[in-house]
N, CA and C of each residue as an Amber inpcrd file, in Angstrom:
protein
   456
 103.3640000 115.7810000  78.1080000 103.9790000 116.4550000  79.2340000
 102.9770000 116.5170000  80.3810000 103.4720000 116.7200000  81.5040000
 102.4540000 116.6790000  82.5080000 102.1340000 118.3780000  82.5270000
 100.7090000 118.1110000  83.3780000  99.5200000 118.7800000  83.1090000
  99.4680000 120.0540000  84.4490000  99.5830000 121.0990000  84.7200000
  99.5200000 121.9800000  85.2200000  99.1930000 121.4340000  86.9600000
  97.3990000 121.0050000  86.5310000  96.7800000 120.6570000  87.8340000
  97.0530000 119.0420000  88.1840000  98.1070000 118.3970000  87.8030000
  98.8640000 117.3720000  88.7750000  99.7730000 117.4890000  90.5180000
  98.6700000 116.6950000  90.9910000  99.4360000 117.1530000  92.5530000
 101.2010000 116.9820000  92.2000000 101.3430000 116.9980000  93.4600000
 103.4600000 116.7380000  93.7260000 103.1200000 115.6420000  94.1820000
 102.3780000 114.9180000  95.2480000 102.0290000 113.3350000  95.0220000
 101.6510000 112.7230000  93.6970000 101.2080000 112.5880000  93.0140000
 100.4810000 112.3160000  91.4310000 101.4900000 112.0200000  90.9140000
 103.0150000 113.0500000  90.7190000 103.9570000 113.3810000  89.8220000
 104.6930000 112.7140000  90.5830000 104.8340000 112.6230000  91.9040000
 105.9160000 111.7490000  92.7780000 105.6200000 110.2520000  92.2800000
 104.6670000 110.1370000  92.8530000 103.6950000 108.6030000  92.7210000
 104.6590000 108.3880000  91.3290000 103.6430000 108.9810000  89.6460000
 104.4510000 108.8650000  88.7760000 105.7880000 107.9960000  88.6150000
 106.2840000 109.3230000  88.5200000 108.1120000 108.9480000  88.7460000
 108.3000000 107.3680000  89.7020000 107.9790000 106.9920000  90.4230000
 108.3990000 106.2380000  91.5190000 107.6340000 105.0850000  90.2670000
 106.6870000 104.6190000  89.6740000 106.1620000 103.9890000  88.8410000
 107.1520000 103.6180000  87.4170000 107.2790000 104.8240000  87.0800000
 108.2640000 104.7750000  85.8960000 109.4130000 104.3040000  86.7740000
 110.2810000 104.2760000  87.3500000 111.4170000 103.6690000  87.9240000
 111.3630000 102.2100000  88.4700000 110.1970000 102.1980000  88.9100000
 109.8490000 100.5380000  88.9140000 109.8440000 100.3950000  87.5580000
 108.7920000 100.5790000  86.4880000 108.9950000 100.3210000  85.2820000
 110.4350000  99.6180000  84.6090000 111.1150000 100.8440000  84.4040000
 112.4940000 100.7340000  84.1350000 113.3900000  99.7810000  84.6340000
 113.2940000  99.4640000  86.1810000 113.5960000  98.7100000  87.0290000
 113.5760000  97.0200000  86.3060000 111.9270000  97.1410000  86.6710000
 111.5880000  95.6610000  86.3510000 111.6570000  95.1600000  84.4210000
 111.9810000  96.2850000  83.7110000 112.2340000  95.4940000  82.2100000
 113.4910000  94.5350000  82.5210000 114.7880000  95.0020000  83.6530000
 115.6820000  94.3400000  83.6060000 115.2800000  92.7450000  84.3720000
 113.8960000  92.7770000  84.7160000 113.9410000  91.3110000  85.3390000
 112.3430000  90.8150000  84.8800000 111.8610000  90.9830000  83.7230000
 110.8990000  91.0790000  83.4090000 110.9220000  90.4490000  82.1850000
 111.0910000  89.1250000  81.8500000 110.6460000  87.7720000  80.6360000
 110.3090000  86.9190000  81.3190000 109.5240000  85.8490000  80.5810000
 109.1080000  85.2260000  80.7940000 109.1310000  83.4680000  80.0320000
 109.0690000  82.2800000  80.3700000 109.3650000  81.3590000  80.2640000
 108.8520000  80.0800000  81.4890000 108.3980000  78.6400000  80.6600000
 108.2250000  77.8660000  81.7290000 109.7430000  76.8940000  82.3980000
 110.7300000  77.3940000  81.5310000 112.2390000  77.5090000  82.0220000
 113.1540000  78.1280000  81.6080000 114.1650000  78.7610000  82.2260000
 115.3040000  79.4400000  81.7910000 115.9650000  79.3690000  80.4960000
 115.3010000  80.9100000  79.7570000 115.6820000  80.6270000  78.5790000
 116.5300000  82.4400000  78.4840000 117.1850000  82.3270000  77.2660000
 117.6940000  83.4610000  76.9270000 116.5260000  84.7210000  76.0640000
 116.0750000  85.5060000  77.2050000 114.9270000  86.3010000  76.2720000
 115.2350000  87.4500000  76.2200000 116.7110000  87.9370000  77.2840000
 116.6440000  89.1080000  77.3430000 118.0240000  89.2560000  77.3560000
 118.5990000  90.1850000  76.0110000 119.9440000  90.2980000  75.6710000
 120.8090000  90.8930000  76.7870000 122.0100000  90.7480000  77.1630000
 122.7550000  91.5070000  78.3330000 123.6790000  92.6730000  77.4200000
 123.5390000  93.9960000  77.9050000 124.3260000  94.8400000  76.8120000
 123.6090000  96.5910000  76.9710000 124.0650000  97.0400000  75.8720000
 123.3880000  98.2220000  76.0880000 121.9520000  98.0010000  75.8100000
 120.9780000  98.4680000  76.4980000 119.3030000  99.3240000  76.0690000
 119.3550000 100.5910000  75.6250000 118.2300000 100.8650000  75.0840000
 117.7640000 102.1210000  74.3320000 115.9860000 102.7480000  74.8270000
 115.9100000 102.8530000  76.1740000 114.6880000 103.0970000  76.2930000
 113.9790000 104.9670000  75.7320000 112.5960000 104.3480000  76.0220000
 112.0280000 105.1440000  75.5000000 110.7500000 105.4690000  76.1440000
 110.1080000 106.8830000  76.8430000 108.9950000 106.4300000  77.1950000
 107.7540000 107.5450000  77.0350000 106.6860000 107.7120000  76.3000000
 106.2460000 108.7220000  75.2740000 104.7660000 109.1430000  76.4450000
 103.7980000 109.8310000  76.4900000 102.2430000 109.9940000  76.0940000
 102.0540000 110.4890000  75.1760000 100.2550000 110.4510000  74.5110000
  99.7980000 110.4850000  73.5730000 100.8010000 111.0260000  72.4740000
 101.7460000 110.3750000  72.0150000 102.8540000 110.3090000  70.9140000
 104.2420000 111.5110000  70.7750000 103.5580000 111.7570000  72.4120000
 105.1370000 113.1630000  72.5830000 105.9410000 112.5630000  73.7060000
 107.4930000 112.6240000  73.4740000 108.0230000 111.6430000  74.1520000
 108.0910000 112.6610000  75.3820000 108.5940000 111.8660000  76.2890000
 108.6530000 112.8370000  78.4040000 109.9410000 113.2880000  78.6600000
 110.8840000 112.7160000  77.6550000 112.5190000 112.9310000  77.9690000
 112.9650000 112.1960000  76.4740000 114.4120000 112.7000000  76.7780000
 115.1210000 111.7590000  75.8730000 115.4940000 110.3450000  76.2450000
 115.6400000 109.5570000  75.3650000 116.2190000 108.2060000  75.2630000
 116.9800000 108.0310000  76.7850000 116.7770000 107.1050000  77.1960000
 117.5060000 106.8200000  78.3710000 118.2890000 105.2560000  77.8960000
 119.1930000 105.4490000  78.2870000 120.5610000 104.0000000  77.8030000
 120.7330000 103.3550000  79.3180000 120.4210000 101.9440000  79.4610000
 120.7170000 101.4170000  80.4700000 121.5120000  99.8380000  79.9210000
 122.7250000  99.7380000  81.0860000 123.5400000  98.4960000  80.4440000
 122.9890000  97.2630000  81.6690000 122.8040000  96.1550000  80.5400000
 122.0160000  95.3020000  81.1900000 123.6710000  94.5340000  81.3290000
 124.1900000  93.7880000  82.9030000 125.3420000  92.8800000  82.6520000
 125.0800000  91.6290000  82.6320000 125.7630000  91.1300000  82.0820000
 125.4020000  89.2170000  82.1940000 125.0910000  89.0290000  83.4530000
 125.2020000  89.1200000  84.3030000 124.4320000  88.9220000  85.9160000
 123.1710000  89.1190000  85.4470000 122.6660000  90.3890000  85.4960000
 121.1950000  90.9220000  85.2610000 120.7500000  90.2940000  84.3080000
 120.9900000  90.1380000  83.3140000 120.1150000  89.0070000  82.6520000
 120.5560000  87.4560000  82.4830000 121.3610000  87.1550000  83.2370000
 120.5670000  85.6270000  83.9320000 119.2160000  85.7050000  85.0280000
 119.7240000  86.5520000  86.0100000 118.3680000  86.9570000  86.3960000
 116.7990000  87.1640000  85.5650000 117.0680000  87.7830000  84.7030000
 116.3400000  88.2670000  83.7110000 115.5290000  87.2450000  83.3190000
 116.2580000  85.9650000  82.8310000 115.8800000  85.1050000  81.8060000
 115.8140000  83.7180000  82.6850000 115.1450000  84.1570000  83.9830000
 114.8050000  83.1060000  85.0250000 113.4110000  82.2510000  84.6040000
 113.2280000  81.3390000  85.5700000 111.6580000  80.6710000  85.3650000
 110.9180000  81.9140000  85.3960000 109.3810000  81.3700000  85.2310000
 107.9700000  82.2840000  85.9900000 107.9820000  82.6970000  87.0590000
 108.4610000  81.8090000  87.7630000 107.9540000  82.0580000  89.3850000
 109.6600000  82.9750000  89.7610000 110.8060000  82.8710000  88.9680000
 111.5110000  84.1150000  89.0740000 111.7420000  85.1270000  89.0500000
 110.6420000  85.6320000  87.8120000 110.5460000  86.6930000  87.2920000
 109.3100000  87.1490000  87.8840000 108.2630000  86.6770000  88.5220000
 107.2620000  87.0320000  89.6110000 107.8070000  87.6980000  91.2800000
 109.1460000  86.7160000  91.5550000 109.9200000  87.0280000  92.5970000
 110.8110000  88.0160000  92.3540000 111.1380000  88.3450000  91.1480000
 111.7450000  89.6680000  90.6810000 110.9530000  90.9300000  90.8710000
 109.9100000  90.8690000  90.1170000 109.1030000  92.3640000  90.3980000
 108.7640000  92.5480000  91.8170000 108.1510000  91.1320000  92.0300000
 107.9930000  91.6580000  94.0550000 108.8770000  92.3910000  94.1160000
 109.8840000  91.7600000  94.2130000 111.4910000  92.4700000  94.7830000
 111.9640000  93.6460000  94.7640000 111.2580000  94.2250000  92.9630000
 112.0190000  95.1030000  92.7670000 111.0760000  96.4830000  93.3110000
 110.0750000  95.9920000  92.8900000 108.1940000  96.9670000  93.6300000
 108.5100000  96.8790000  95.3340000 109.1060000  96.1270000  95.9320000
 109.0290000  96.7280000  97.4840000 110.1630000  97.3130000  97.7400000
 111.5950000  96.7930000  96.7990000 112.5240000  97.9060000  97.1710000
 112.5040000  99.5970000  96.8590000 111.1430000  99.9100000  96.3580000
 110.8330000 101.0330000  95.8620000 109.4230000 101.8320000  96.6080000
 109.2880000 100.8940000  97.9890000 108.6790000 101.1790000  98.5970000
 106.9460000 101.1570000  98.0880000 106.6310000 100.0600000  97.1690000
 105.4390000  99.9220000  96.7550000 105.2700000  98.4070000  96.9760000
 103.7720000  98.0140000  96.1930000 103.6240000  96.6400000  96.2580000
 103.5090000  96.1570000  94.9070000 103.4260000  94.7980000  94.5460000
 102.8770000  94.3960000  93.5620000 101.9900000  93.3490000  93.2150000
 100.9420000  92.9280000  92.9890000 100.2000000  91.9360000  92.2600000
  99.4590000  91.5910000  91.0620000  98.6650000  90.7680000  91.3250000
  98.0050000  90.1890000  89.8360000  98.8000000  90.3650000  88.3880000
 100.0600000  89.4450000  88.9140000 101.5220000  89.6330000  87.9560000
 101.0400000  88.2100000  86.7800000 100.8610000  88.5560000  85.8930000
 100.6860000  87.4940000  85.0110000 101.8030000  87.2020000  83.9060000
 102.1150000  86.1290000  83.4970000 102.9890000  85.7310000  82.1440000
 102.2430000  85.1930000  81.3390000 102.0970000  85.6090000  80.0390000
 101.9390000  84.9940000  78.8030000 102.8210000  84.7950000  77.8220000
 103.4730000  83.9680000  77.6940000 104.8200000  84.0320000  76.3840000
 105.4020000  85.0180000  76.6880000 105.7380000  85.7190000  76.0180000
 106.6620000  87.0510000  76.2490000 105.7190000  88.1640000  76.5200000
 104.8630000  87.9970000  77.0500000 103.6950000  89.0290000  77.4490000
 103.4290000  89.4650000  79.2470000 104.0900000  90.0550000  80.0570000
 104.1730000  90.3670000  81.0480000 103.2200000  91.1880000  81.5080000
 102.0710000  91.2180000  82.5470000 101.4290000  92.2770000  83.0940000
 101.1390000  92.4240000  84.6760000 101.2230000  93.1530000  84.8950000
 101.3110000  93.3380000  86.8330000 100.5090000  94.6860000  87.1660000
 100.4370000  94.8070000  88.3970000  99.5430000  96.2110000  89.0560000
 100.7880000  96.4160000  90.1280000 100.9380000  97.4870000  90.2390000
 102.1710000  98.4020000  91.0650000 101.1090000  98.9300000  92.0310000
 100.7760000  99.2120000  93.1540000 100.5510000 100.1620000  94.2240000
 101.0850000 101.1000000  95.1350000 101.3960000 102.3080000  94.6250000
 102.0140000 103.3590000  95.0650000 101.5310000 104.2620000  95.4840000
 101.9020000 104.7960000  96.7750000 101.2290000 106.1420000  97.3590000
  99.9010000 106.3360000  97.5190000  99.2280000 104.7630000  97.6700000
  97.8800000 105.0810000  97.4250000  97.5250000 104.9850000  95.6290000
  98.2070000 104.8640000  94.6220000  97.9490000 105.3620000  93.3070000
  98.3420000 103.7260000  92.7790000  97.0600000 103.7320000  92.0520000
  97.7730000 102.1120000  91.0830000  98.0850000 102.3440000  89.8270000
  98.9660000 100.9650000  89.3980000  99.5370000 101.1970000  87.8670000
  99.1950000 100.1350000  87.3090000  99.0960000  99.8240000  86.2470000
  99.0010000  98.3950000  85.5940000 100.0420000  98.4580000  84.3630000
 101.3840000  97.8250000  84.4950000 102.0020000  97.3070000  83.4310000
 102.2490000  96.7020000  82.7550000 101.8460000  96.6360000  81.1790000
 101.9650000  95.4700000  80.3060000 102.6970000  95.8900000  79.3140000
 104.2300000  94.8700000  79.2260000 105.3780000  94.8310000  78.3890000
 105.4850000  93.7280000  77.5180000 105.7250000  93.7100000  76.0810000
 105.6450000  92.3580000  75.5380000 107.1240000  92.5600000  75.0660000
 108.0070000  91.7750000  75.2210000 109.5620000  91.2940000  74.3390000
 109.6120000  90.8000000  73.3780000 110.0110000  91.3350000  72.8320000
 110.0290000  90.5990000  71.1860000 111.6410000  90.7310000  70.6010000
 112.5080000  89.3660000  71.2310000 114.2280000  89.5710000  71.4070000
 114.5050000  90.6690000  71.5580000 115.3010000  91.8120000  70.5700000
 115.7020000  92.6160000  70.7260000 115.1790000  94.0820000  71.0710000
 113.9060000  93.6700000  71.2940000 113.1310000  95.2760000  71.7760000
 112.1500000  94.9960000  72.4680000 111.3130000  95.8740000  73.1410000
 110.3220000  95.2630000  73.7000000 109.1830000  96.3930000  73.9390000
 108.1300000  96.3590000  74.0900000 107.1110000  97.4380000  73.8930000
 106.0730000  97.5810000  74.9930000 105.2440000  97.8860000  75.0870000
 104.1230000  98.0550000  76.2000000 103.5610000  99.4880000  76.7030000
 103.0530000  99.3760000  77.5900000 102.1800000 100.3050000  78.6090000
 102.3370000 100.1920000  80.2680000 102.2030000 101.7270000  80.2890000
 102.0370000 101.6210000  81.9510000 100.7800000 102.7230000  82.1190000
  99.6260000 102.1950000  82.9470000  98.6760000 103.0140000  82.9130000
  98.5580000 103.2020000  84.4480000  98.0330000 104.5680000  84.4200000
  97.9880000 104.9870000  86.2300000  96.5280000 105.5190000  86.4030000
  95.8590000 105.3810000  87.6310000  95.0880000 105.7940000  88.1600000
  95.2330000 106.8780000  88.6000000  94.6660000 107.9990000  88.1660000
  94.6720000 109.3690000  89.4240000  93.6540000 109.8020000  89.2700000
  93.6350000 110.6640000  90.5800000  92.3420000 111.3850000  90.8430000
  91.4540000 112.0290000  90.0350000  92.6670000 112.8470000  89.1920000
  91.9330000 113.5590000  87.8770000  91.3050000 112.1700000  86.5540000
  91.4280000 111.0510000  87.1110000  91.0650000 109.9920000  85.5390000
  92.9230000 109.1060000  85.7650000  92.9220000 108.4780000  84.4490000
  93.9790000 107.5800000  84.3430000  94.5060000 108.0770000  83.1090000
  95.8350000 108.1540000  83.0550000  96.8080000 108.7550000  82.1170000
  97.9620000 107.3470000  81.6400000  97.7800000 106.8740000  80.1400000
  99.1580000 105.8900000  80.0240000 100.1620000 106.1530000  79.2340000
 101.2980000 105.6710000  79.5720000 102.9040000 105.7520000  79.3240000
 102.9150000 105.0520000  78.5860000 103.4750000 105.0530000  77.2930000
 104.3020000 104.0110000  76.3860000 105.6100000 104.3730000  76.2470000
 106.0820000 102.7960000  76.6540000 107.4550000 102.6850000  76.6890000
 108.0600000 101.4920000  75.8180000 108.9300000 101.8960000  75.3440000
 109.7280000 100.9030000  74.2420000 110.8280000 100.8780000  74.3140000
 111.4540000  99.7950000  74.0680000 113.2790000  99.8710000  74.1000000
 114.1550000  98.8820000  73.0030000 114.7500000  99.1900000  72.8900000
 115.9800000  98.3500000  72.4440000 117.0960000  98.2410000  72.4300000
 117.5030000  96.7940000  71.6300000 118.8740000  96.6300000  72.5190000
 119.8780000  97.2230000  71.3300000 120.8210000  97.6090000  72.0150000
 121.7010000  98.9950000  70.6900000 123.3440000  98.0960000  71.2010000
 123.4430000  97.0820000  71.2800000 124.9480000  96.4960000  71.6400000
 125.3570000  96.1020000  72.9860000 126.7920000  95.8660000  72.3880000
 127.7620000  96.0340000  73.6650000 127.7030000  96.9650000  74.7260000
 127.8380000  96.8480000  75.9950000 128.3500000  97.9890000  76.8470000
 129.4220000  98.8610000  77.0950000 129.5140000  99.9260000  76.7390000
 130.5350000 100.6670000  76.6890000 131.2710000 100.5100000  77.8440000
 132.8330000 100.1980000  77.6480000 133.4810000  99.8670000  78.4340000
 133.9190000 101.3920000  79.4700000 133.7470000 101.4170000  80.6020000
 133.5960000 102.0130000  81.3920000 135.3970000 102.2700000  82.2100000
């Protein structure tokens, strides 16, 4: 849980990080061509510190749109996080792919992040670590895929 003496920037910053986070799992595999890495359907995220989770489970429906996107080249899924990091009013670089091994730096509010997500088909795992003033604090986040999308 967060910590008493965290600014309202720190905790803003935060949040705005985790939502990129969240954001970019939906456009975030990797491949040297369009392959199917990332199921379209319901998710099951999850996102903990030192082994106490921050909330409950959050369910996000990925649609076949979003993951064709998803399951673009390298240089798509590089043009994805840009995309999705400036529509959130941040930046992003030193975005790397390894197999299903994704890692990038977010710059927010002045505050950096470094995220590294690995996919492994139906779930996928990683870290988001932040810089703050008080030291650096990291997020583990995990998800999986739990089906169909509930028809709406």
């Amino acid at each position: 849980m967060m910590t008493a003496n965290w600014s309202t920037k720190t905790a803003r910053s935060l949040m705005i990080n985790r939502k990129i986070l969240v954001l970019t799992l939906t456009a975030c595999v990797s491949s040297a061509q369009a392959e199917n890495r990332l199921e379209p359907g319901l998710w099951r995220a999850q996102t903990s510190m030192n082994g106490q989770a921050l909330s409950e489970p959050a369910e996000t429906c990925i649609s076949e749109e979003g993951a064709k996107t998803s399951n673009g080249t390298d240089d798509e899924v590089k043009q994805a996080i840009v995309d999705e990091t400036t529509r959130n009013g941040c930046a992003a670089s030193e975005i790397t792919i390894d197999g299903a091994r994704i890692i990038f730096t977010t710059s927010c509010q002045g505050i950096s992040s470094v995220t590294d997500i690995t996919y492994e088909g139906t779930h996928y795992s990683g870290t988001l670590t932040t810089q703050l003033p008080t030291g650096s604090t990291t997020l583990d986040v995990a998800g999986d895929w739990v089906g169909a999308c509930n028809a709406e």
